[in-house]
N, C-alpha and C positions, 0 to 999 in steps of 0.2 A: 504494500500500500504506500502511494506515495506522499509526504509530507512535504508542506513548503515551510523552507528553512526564510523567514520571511524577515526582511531588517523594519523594525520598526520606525511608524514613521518620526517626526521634529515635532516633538509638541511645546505648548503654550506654558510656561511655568502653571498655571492655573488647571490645563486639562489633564497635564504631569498629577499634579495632586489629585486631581477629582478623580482619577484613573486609579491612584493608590488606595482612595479610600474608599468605593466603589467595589474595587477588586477584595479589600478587607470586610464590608459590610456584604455582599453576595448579591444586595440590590437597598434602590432604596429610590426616594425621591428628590426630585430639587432643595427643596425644604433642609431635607437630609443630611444631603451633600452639603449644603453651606455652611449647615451646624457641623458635621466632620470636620469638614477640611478649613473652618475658618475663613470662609470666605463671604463677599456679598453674594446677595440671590440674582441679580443681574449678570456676573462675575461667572457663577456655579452654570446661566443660563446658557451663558456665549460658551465655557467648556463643555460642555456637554455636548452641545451642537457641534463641536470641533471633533470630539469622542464618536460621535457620529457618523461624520463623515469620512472618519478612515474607519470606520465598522468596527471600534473598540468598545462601541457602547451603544446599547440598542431598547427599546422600550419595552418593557414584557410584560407592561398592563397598566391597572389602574388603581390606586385606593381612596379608600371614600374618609375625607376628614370629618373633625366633630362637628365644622359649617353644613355638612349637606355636599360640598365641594368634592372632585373627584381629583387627583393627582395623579401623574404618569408616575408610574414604576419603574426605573432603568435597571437595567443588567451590564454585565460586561458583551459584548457584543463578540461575533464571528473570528474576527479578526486578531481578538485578544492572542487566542493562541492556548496553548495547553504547554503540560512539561509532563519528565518523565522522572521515576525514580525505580532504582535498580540496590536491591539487598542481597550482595555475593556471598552468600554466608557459606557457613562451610559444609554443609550437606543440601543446602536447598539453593535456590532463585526465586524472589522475590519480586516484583514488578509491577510498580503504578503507576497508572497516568492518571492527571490530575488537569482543571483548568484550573487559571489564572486565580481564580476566587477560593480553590479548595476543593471542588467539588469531582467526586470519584469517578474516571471516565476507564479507568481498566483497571482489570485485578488479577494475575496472573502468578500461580506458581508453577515453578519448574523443577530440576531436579539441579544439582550444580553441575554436572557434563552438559547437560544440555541448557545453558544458560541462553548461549544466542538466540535458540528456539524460544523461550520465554520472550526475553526481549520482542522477536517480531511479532507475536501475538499480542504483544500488548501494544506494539504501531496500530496495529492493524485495527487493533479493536477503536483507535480513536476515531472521529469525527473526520472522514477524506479530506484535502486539503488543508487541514488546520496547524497553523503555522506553528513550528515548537520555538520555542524561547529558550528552555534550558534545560539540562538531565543531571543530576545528580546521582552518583557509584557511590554504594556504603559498601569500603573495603577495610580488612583488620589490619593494616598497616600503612599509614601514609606520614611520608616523612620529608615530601618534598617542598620545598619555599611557598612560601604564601601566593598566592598569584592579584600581587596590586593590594595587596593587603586586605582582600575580601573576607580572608578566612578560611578557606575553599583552598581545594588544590588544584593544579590543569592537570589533564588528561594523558599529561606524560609523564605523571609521576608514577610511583610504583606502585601497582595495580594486581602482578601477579598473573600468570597464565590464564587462570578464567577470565579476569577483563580484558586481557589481550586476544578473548574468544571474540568478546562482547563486543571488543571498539572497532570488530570489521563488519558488525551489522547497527550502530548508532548512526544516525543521518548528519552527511558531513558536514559542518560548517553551523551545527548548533553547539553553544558553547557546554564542554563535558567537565565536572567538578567531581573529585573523590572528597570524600570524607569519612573519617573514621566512626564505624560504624558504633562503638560505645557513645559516640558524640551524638547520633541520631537518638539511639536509644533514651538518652537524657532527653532530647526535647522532645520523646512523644509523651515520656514522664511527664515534663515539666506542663505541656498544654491538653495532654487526656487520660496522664495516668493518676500514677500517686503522688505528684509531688502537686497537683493542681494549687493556685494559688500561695505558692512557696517561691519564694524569687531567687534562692540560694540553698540548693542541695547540692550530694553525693550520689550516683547512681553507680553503684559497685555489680561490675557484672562477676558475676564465678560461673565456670562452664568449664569446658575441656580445654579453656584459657583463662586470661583474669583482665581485666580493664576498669578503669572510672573514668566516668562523665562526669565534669566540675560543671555548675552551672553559679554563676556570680551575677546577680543584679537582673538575672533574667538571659543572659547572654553564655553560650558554653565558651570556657578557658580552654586555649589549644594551645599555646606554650609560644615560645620563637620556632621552632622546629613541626609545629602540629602535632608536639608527640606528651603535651600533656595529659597526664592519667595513666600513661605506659606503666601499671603497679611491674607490670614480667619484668624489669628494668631494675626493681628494688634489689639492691646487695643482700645474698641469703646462701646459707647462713651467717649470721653472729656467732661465733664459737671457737673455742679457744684451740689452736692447731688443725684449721678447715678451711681453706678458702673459698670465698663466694665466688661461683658459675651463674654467668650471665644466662638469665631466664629462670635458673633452678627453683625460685620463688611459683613461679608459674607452674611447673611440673611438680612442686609438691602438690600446691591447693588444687591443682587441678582434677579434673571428673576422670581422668584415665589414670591417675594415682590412686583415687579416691577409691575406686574401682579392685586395684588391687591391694589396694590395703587391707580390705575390708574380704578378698577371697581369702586370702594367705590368712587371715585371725579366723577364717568360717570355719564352727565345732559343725562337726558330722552330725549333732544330734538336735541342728539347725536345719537340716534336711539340703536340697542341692544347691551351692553358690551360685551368685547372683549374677548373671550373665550379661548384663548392662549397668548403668546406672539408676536407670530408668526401675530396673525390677529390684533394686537395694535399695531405694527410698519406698517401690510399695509394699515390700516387706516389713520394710522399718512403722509405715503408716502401721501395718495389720499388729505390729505389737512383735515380731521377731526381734528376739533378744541379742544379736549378732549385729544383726542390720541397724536396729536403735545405738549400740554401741558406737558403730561407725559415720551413721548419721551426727551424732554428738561430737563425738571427737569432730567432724567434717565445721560442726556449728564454733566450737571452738577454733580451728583454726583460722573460719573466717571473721570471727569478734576478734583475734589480735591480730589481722590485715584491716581492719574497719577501725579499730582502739591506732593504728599508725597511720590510717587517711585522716581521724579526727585529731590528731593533735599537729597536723600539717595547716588543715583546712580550717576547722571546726563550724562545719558544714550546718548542723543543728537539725538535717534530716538526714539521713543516709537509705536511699532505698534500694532492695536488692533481687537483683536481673541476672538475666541466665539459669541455662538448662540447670543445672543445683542450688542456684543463690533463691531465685525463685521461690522453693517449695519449702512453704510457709513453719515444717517440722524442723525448719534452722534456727526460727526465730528467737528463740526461747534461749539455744544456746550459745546466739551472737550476742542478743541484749546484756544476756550474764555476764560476760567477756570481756566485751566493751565497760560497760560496768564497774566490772571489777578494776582494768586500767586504765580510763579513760572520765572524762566528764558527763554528765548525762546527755544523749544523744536521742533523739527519737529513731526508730528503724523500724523501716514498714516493706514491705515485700511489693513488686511490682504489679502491675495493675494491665501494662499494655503486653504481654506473654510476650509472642513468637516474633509478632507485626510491629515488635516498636519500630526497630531498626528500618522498615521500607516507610514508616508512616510519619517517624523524624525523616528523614529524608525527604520525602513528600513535601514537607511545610520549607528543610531548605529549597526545594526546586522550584516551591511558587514564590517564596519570597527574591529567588535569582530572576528568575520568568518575569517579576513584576518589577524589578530594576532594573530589566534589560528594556522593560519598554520605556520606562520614565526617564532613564538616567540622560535621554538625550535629549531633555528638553530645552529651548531655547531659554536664553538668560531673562529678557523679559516677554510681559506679554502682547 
């Protein structure tokens, strides 16, 4: 299916705004718009009609005031545009299209071989001609230079063989951003999970890796390097004649340790070990004595990785993501932990599961999409 890679056009300082806040409200009236965006109603009139006429903004009805009076309704229009967002995780493929205002226009999962095949399905599924703005990669390793100091990475950074699957079926010449995928994870926290209405968490992923998403004031911390929150990076162990191996940290607390730690202690008269992760935490649920063991010990080591993110950060929430940090039989014995060395801390288990990481994504790609169209607006109006 083919998309147009469309450059937006020059707008009005005025139709720039009303376009942004337009795109943030999902629709709204004149009235509306002047109150958003601070302008006069005259003002919001002339941008609109400007919005119009390059098909960025279109009317999609009418509502009735407390006068008797009817008001147009605007929308963002045809020509807005959509974006895309792409979750490389390490067993699946994730894949959104989204437009301009948020609203879901594809939903695709894949397998992770077959990623590219994802990706086109979810072109395909969009709206024919609709022009894309911007795509955003959630990959678990991005370490390359800012690009312009957005935030974001370009499309040359390192990506890893599956997006070097992906970047021979993305549509040329829309602009392509990596971002670290625990940093996604934090903003679907922060605007649809558990962190709702908190301007400054921790989002500690534990899984068959470990990562944190800093969120500050509302905005996630990526470091000079984009490699803020790398916990695999902490020096481990501490101990006296042992030197620290870079990642070791990572491979203790991690789910394929976890894993074996917990078969090697398994009594026979626990019946057969536990052949995933997945089946030692729902053993551990049903009350097996082996499995709760390991599960514990599991909650302890991640309350003193959470007890050395809060006396960095002191974060005041820390909520916790990933295939194990997730599952809510930790909580008890991360609180304790933390607790015991650390300051009081709230911790609360995540809220967006599997879908954070393509759904943060999603919101970086509309909010790229939406200052890819504004950012060239003419200086006045």
């Amino acid at each position: 299916m083919e998309h147009v890679v469309a450059e937006a056009p020059r707008l009005t300082e005025s139709a720039s705004a009303v376009f942004a806040v337009l795109a943030a409200a999902g629709s709204a009236t004149r009235p509306r718009l002047a109150s958003l965006a601070g302008l006069s109603k005259p003002t919001v009139s002339s941008a609109v009609a400007e919005l119009e006429g390059a098909g960025l903004a279109a009317c999609s009805g009418t509502a009735s005031s407390g006068t008797g009076r009817s008001a147009a309704v605007y929308a963002l229009g045809p020509a807005a545009g959509a974006v895309l967002a792409v979750d490389l995780g390490p067993h699946r493929t994730l894949v959104r299209g989204c437009a301009l205002d948020g609203t879901l226009l594809a939903d695709v999962t894949g397998t992770r071989d077959l990623a590219a095949d994802a990706v086109r399905e979810a072109l395909a599924a969009l709206p024919p001609g609709t022009p894309l703005r911007s795509i955003v990669v959630a990959v678990g390793d991005v370490t390359a230079p800012d690009l312009a100091g957005t935030g974001m990475r370009p499309a040359t950074a390192k990506g890893g063989p599956v997006f070097d699957a992906v970047s021979v079926v993305l549509p040329p010449g829309v602009p392509v951003h990596l971002e670290n995928n625990v940093n996604c994870a934090a903003l679907a926290e922060l605007h649809e999970g558990a962190a709702q209405g908190r301007r400054s968490f921790g989002y500690l992923r534990i899984g068959v890796g470990i990562g944190l998403g800093i969120v500050i004031d509302g905005r996630v911390l990526r470091g000079a390097n984009g490699a803020a929150g790398e916990l695999a990076r902490l020096p481990y162990p501490w101990d006296e004649g042992r030197r620290p191996r870079q990642e070791a940290l990572e491979e203790y607390v991690g789910a394929h340790s976890l894993l074996r730690r917990a078969r090697q202690a398994w009594p026979q008269s626990d019946g057969p070990r536990p052949g995933s992760v997945e089946r030692l935490f729902a053993l551990a649920a049903e009350g097996r004595r082996a499995a709760r063991a390991a599960v514990e010990g599991h909650a302890a080591d991640v309350g003193r990785l959470a007890a050395a993110v809060t006396a960095v950060l002191d974060p005041g929430l820390l909520v916790l993501g990933g295939s194990t940090g997730a599952d809510p039989q930790l909580l008890p014995g991360v609180r304790a932990e933390l607790d015991r060395l650390s300051w009081p801390t709230e911790v609360v288990s995540s809220q967006v599961g599997d879908s954070g990481t393509v759904v943060g994504a999603a919101r970086l790609a509309v909010a790229r999409g939406v200052q890819n169209v504004t950012e060239g607006a003419q200086a006045k109006d």
